[in-house]
C-alpha positions as CSV (number, residue, x, y, z in Angstrom):
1,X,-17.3,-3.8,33.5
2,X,-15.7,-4.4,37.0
3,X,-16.9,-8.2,36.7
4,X,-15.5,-8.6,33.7
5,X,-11.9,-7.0,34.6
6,X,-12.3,-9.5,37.2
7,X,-12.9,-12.7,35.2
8,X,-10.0,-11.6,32.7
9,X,-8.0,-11.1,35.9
10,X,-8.5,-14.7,37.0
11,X,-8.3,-16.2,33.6
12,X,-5.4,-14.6,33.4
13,X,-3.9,-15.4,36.7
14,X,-4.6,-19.6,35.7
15,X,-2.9,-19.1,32.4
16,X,0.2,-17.9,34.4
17,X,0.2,-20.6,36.9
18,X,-0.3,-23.3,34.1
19,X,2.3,-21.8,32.4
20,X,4.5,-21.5,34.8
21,X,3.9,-25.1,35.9
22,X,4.7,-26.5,32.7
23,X,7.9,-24.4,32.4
24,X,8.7,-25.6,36.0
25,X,8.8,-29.1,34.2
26,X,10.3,-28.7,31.1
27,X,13.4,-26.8,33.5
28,X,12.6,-23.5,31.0
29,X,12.1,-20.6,33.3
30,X,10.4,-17.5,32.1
31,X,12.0,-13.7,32.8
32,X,10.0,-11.9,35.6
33,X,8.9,-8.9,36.7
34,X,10.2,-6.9,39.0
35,X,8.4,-6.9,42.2
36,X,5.4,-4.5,42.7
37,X,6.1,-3.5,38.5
38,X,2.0,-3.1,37.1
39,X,2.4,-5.7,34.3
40,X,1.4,-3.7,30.4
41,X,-0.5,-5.6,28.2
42,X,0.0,-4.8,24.3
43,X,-2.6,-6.4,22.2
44,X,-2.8,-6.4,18.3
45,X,-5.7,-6.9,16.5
46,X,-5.4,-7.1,12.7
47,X,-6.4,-9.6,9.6
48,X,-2.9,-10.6,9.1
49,X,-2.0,-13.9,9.7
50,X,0.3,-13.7,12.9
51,X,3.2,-16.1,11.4
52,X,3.0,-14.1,8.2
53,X,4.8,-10.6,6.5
54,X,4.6,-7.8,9.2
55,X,2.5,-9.6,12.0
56,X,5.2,-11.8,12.2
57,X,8.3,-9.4,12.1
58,X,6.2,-7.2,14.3
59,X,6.0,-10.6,16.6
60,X,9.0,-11.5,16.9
61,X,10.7,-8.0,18.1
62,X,8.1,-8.1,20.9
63,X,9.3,-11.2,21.7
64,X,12.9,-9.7,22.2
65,X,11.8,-7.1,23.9
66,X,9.4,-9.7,26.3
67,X,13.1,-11.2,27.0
68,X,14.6,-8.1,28.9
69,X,11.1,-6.6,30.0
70,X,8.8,-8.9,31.5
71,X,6.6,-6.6,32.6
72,X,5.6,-6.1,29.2
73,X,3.8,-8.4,27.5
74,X,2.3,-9.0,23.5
75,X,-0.9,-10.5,22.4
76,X,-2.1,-11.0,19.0
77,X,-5.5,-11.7,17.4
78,X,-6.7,-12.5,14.2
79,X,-9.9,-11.6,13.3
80,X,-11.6,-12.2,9.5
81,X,-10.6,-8.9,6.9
82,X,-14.4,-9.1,6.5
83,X,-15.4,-8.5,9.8
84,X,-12.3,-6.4,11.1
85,X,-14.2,-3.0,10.2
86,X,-17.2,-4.0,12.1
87,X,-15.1,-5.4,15.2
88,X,-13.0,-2.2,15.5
89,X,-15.9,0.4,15.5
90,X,-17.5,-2.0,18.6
91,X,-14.5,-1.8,20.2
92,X,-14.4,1.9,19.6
93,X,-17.9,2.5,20.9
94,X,-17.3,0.7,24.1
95,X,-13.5,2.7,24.6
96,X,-11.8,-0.9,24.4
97,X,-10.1,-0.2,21.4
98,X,-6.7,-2.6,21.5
99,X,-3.4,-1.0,21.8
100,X,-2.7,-1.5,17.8
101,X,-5.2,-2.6,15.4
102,X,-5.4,-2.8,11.6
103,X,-7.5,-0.9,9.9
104,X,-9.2,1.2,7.0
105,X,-7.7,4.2,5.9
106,X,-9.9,7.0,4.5
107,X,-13.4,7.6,6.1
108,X,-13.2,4.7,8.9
109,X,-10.1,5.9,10.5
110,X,-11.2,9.8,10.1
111,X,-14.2,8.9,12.0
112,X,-11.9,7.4,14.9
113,X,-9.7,10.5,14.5
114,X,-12.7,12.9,14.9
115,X,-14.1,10.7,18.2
116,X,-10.7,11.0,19.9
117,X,-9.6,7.4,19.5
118,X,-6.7,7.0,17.5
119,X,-3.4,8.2,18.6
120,X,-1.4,11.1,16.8
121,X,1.2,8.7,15.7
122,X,3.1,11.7,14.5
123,X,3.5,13.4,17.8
124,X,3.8,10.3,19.5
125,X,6.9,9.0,17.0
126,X,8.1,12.6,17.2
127,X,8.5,12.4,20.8
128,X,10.0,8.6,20.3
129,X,12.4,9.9,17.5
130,X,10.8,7.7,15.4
131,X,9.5,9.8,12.4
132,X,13.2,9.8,11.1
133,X,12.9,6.2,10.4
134,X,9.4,6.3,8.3
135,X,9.5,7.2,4.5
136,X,8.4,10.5,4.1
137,X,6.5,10.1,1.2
138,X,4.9,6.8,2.9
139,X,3.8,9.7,6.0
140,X,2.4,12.2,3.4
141,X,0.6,9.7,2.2
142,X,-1.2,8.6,5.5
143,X,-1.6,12.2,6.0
144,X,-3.6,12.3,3.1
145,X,-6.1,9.3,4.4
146,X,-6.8,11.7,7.2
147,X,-7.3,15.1,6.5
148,X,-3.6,16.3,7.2
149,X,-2.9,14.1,10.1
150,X,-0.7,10.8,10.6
151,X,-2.6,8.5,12.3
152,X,-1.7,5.0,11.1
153,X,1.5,3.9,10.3
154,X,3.1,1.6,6.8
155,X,3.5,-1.6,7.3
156,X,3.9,-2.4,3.9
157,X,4.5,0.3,1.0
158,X,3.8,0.1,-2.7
159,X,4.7,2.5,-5.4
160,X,3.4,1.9,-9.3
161,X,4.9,2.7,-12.3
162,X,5.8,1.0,-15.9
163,X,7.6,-2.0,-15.6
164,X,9.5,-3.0,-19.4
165,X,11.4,-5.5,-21.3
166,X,14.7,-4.9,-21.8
167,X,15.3,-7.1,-24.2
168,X,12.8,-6.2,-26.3
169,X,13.7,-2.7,-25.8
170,X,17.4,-3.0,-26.7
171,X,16.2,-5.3,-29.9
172,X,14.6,-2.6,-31.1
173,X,17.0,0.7,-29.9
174,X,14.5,1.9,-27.6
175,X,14.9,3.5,-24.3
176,X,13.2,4.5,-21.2
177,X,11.3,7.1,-22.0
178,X,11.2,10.5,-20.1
179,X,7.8,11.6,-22.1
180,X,4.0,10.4,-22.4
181,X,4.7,11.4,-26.3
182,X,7.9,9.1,-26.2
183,X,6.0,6.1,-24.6
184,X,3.8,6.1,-27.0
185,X,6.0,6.6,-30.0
186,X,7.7,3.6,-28.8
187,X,3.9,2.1,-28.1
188,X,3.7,2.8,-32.4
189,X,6.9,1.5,-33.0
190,X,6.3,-1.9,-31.1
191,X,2.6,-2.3,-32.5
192,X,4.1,-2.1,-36.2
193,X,6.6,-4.9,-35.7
194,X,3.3,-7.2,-33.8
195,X,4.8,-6.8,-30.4
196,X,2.3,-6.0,-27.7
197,X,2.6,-2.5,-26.2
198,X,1.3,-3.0,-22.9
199,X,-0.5,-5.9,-21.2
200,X,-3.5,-4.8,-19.4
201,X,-5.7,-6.6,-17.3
202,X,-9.2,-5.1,-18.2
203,X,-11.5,-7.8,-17.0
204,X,-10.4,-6.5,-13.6
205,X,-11.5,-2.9,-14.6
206,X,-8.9,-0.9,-12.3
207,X,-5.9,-1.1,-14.2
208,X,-7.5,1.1,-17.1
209,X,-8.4,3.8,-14.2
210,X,-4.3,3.8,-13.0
211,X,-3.9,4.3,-16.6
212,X,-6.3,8.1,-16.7
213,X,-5.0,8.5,-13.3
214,X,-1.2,8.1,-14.4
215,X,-1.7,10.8,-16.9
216,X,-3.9,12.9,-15.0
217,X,-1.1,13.0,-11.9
218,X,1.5,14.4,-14.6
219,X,-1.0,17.1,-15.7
220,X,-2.0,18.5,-12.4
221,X,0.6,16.8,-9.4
222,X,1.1,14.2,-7.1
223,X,-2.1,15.5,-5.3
224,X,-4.6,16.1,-8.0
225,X,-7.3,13.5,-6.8
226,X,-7.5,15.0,-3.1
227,X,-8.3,18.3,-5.0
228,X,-10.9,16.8,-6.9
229,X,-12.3,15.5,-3.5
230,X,-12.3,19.0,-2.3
231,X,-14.6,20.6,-5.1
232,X,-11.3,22.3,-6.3
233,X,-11.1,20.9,-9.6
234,X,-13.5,18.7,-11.4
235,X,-13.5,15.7,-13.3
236,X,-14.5,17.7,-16.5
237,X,-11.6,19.8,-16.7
238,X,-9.5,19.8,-19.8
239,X,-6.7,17.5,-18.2
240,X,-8.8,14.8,-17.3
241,X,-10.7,14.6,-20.4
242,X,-6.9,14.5,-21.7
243,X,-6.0,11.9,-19.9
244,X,-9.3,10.2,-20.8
245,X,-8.6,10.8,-24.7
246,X,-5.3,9.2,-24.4
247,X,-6.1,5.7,-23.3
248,X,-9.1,5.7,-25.0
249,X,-7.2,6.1,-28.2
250,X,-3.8,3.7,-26.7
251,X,-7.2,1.0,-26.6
252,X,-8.7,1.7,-29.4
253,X,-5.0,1.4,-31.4
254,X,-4.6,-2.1,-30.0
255,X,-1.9,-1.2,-28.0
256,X,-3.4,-3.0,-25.0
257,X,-4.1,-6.5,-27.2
258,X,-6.8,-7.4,-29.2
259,X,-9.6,-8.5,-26.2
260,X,-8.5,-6.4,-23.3
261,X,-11.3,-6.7,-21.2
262,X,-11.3,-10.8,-21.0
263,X,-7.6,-10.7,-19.5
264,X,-7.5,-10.8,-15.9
265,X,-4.8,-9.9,-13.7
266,X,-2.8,-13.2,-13.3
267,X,-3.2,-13.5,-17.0
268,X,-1.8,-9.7,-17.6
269,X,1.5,-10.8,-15.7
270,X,2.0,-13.9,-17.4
271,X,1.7,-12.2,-20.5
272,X,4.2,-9.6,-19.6
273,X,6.6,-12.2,-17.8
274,X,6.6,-14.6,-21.0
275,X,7.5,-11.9,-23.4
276,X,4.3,-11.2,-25.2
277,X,4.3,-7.3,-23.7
278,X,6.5,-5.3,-23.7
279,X,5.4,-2.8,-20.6
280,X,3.2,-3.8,-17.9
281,X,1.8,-0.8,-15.4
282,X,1.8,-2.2,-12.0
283,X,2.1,-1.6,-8.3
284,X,5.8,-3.4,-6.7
285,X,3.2,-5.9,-4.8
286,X,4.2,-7.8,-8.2
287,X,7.5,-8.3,-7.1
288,X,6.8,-11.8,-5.9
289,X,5.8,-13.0,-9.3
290,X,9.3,-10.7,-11.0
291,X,10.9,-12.7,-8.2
292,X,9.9,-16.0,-9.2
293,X,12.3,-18.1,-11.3
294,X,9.1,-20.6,-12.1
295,X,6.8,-18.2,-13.2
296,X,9.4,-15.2,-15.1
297,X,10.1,-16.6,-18.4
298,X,12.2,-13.6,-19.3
299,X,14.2,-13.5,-16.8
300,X,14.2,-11.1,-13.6
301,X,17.7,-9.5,-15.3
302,X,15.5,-8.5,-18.1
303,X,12.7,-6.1,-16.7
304,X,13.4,-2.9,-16.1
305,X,11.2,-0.3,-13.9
306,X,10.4,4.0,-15.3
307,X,8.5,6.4,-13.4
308,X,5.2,7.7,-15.2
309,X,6.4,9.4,-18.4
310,X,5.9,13.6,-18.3
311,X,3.5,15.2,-19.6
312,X,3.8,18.6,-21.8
313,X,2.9,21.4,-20.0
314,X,2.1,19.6,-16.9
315,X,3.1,20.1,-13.2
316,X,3.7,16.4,-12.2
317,X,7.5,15.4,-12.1
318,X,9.2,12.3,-12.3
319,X,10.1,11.6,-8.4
320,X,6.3,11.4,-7.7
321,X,4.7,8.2,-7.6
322,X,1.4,6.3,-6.7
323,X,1.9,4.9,-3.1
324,X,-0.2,2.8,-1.1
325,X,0.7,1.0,2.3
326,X,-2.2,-1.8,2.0
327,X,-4.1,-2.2,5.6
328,X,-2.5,0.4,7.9
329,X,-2.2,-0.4,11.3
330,X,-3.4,2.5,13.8
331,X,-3.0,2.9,17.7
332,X,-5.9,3.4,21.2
333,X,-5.1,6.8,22.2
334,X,-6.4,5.9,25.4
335,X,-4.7,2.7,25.8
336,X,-1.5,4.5,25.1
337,X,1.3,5.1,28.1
338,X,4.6,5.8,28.9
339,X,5.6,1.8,28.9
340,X,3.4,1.4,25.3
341,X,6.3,4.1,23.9
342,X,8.8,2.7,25.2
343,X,7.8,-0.8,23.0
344,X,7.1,1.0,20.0
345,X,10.2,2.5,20.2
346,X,11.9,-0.5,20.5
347,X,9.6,-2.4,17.6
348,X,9.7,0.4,15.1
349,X,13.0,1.1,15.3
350,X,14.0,-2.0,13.7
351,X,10.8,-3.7,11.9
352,X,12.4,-1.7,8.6
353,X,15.4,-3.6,8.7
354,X,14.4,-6.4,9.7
355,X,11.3,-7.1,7.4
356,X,13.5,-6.3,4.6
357,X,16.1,-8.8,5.7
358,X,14.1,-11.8,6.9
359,X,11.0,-11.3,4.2
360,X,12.3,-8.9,1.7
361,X,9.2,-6.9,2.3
362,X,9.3,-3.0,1.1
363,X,7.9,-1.3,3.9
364,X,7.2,2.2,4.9
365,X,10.3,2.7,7.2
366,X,13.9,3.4,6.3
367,X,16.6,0.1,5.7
368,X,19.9,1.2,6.8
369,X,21.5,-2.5,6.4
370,X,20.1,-3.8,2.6
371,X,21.1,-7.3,2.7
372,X,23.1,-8.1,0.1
373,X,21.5,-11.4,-1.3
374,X,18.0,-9.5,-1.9
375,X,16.8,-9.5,-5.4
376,X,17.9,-6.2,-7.5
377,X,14.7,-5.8,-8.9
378,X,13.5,-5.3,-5.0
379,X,16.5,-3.5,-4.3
380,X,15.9,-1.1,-6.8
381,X,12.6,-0.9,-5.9
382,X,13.5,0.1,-2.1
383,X,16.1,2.7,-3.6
384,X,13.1,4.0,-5.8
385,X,10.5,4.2,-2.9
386,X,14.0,6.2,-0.8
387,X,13.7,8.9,-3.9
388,X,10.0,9.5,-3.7
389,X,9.3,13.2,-2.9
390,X,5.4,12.8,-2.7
391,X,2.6,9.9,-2.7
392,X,-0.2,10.2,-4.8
393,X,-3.5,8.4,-4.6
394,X,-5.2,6.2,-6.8
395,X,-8.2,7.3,-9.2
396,X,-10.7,5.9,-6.6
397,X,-9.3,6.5,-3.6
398,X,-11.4,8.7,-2.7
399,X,-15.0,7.8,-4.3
400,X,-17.5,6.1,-2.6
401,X,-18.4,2.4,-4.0
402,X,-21.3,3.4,-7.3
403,X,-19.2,5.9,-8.1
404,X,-16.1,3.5,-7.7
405,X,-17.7,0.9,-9.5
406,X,-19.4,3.5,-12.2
407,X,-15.4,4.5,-13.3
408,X,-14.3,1.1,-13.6
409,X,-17.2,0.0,-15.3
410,X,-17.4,2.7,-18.1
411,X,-13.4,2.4,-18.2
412,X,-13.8,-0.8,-20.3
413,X,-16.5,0.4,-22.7
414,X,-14.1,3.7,-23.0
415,X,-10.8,1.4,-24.2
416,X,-13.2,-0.7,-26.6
417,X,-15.7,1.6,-28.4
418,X,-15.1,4.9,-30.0
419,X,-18.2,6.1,-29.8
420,X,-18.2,6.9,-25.7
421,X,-16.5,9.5,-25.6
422,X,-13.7,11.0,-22.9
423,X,-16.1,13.7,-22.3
424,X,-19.1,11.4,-21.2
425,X,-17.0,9.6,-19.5
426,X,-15.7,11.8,-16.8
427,X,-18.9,14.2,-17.1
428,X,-20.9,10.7,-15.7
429,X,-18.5,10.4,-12.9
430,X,-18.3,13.8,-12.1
431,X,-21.7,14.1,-11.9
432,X,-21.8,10.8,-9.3
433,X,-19.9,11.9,-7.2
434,X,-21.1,15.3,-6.5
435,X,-24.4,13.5,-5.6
């Protein structure tokens, strides 16, 4: 290990002379450190491209910060989303873990968690005064991934709900509605006058299981699939067959088209974004496509946005929403110091602001100055995520891969054919996943 400090101390030392040779030329002169100062080296491993959405936001503050402390100094490497798992537990195992690094959420990061690897980002930020600036529902979701604890922090944050036409909507004197019974009263009212209710992408399998899940948070709250993952309540119980029932029978009315399972996802927005659906349930990672004169036939002025309707006699409310962050990014306890703090302080403070104002990304961390030439449908979509009072997961969030692919495999066969019933359909899962 001591050889190898060594060699990276000597590579390290030539980079700096060459460097500093060619700056010497070019008449560019580098900030440096103060005398005796022990240089910090912050390195970020992640699968994000570094000239691209966060890595590049996140690159270009450290750079700012490089300006007026020398001493302190950012790295970044890219390594394949494919190997990125594998690469972090090595580094793990050997205690070399990188200052930040991207990384699963769920099982992966708990096992870091339960070695002692991963920083407390929570009492780290708290100390800061950072956790002021991170959404809270963004940090309950995190919390979630981990068994109560934040360790990782939102790069990026998503929340998912029914996107509409308004056009087609006010042609026909409908309006958002507040109810599952209203949505699909209106779902009735469409079909009749051979306007698509929803577009779905089936061939892709997992927008049928937001569908159950969608109901099945408004039956039982925001955290309804963590319970499930705790033995607390089963797949088979009454709301969950419910929710089952109900898009079985919103398939099996045609309200989805007439071959849902061959449309894929780019297909499913099209459809939505030329007119030929009238509500499309998706995540805000969409926005691009909403955003994009080209490929919006309908016009960006015409979609509207609604939370996941109610459901009678359920406990979910309206101001709780799905919510992912994509690939969190996590931090080396060990690697952690004083001078690390003091450059996530800096970073974090402002990556909100200024991913929202350079990229228009929606991130997990507070905007204080909107710019005023973003796109309303984002804007609205920032002010939405500000409302959210609680994150909930996805239907699969928290099953392993057969029983993952089981639900989205027996999804299609449950929107298409009326003789598989709701019941076998969650008692199958249920079953899987208490294997």
């Amino acid at each position: 290990m001591r050889s190898k400090r060594l060699f990276i101390a000597s590579r390290l030392a030539l980079a700096i002379l060459s460097l500093s040779v060619l700056h010497a030329c070019s008449g560019h002169k580098e900030p440096e450190a103060e005398p005796g100062a022990s240089p910090t080296t912050i390195l970020y491993l992640s699968s994000n491209k570094e000239n691209e959405g966060s890595a590049r936001i996140i690159g270009e503050l450290a750079q700012e910060y490089a300006a007026t402390h020398p001493e302190v100094r950012y790295k970044f490497e890219n390594v394949a989303e494919s190997d990125l798992n594998q690469r972090v537990q090595l580094l793990a195992a050997s205690n070399d873990l990188p200052t930040m690094f991207s990384y699963q959420s769920g099982k992966p990061l708990q096992d870091l968690i339960n070695s002692d690897a991963a920083l407390n980002v929570e009492e780290a930020f708290t100390e800061l005064g950072l956790m002021s600036t991170m959404n809270p529902a963004a940090a309950e979701l995190l919390k979630s991934y981990a068994d109560g604890g934040l360790f990782a922090i939102p790069l990026e944050l998503n929340i998912e709900g029914f996107w509409y036409n308004k056009k087609i909507f006010s042609e026909h004197g409908l309006s958002e509605p507040q109810t599952w019974k209203e949505m699909l009263d209106i779902a009735a009212d469409l079909n009749e006058h051979n306007i698509q209710p929803f577009s779905v992408a089936g061939k892709d399998k997992w927008p049928i299981t937001r569908l159950i899940n969608a109901y099945a948070i408004r039956m039982y709250g925001a955290d309804v699939m963590e319970r499930v993952d705790r033995g607390e309540i089963t797949l088979t119980s009454p709301g969950f067959v419910e929710a089952a029932q109900i898009v079985q029978n919103m398939g099996l009315s045609g309200y989805f088209g007439p071959r849902v399972n061959t449309i894929d996802m780019s297909t499913s927005v099209d459809m939505f974004l030329q007119g030929k659906a009238a509500m499309f349930y998706m995540g805000s990672w969409q926005l691009r496509a909403f955003n994009d004169e080209m490929r919006n036939q309908i016009g960006a002025d015409n979609i509207g946005f609604f939370s996941i309707p109610l459901v009678e006699g359920g406990s979910g409310t309206l101001d709780e929403y799905p919510v992912n962050a994509g690939l969190t990014t996590s931090f080396s306890k060990s690697a952690y110091t004083p001078e690390v703090g003091e450059w996530i302080k800096y970073v974090f403070e402002r990556y909100g602001d200024r991913a929202m104002n350079e990229l228009g990304m929606v991130t997990g961390f507070k905007v204080s100055d909107m710019p005023e030439d973003l796109p309303p449908l984002t804007k609205q979509i920032q002010q939405k995520i500000g409302e959210v009072t609680k994150g909930a997961l996805w239907f699969e969030a928290r099953f392993d891969t057969n029983a993952q692919l089981m639900a989205w495999n027996n999804a299609q066969l449950l929107v298409t054919n009326d003789d598989y019933s709701p019941l076998d359909y969650m008692t199958a899962l249920q079953e899987e996943i208490s294997n």
